[in-house]
C-alpha positions in Angstrom: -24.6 -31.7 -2.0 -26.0 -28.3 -2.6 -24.9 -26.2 -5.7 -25.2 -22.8 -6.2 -24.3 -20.6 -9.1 -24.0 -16.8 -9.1 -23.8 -14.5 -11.6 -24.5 -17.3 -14.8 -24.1 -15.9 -18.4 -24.9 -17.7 -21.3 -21.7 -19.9 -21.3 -21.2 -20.2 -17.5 -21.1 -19.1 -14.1 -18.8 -16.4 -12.4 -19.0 -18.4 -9.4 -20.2 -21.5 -8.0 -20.8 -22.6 -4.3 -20.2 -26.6 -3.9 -19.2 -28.6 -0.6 -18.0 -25.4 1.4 -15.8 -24.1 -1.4 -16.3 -20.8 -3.5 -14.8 -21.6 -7.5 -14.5 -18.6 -9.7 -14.1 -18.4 -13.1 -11.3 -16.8 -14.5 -11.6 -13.6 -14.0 -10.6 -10.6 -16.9 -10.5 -6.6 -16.1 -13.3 -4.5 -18.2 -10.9 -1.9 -18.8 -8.4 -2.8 -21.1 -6.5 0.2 -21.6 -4.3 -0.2 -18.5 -1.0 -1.5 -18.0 -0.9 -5.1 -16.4 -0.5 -3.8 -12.7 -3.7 -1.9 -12.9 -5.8 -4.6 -14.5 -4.4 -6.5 -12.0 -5.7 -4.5 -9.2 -9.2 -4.4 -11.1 -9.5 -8.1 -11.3 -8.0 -8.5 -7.7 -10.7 -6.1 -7.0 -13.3 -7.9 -8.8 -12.5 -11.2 -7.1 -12.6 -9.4 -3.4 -16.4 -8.6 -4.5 -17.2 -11.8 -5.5 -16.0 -14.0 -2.7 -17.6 -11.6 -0.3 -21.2 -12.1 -2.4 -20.7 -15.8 -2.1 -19.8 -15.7 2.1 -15.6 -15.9 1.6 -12.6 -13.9 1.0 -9.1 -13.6 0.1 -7.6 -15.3 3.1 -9.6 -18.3 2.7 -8.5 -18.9 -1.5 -6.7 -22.2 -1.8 -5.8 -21.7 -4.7 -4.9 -19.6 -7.4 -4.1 -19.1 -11.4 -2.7 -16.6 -13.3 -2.6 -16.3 -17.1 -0.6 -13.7 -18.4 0.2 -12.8 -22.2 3.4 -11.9 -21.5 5.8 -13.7 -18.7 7.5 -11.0 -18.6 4.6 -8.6 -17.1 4.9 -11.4 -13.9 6.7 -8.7 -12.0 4.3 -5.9 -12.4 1.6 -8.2 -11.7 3.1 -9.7 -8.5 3.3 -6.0 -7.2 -0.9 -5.8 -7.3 -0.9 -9.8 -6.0 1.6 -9.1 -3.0 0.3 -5.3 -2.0 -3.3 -6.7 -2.5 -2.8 -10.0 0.1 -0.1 -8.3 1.9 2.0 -11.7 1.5 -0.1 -13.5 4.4 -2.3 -16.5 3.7 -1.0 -17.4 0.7 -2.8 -20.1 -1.6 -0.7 -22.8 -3.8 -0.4 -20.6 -7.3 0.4 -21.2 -11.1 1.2 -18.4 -13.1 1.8 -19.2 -17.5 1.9 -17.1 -20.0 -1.2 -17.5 -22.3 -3.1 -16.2 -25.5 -6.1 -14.7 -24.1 -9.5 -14.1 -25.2 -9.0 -10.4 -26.2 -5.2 -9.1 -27.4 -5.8 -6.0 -25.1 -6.2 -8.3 -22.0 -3.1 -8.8 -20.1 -4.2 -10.9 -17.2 -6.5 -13.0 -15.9 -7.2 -14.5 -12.4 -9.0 -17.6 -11.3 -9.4 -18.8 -8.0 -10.9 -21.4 -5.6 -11.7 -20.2 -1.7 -13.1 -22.3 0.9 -16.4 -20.8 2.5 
């Protein structure tokens, strides 16, 4: 089987291509003065260009996780979620509320795609 990674920082890898599936790491927006909906569109963004660098996209994710800090943000989020897959090939999803790395994050978004 043939690995490879994309993107590695010092701690891991934004994504990894194994056995004809494309895993991301959870991905966090870079602007973190924005409500949840609009880091939500900038990490949805983000994982668009990352599944196209690694030969996938958004229709081909089988799965998906969401961590938000607050549960209650889940309908602002699902706003960027729906208007961003247009509510057609959906993967199987989780979606907890979570501590995250930095307080000013409000989401993040990890995914798995098949090639």
């Amino acid at each position: 089987m043939s690995i490879k990674r994309h993107e590695p920082t010092k701690i891991y890898s934004t994504a990894v291509e194994a056995n004809g599936f494309v895993f991301l790491a959870g991905i966090t927006p870079k602007t973190l003065t924005k409500d949840v909906k609009a880091q939500s569109e900038e990490v949805l963004a983000e994982i668009d260009r990352l599944l196209k660098a690694t030969g996938s996209d958004k229709s081909k994710i089988v799965t998906a996780t969401i961590w938000l800090t607050d549960i209650r943000n889940r309908e602002a989020m699902n706003e960027a979620w729906t208007a961003w897959n247009g509510g057609k090939d959906l993967p199987a999803r989780a979606c907890v509320e979570a501590k995250l790395a930095d307080p000013r994050m409000l989401v993040e978004i990890q995914v798995t795609a098949a090639k």
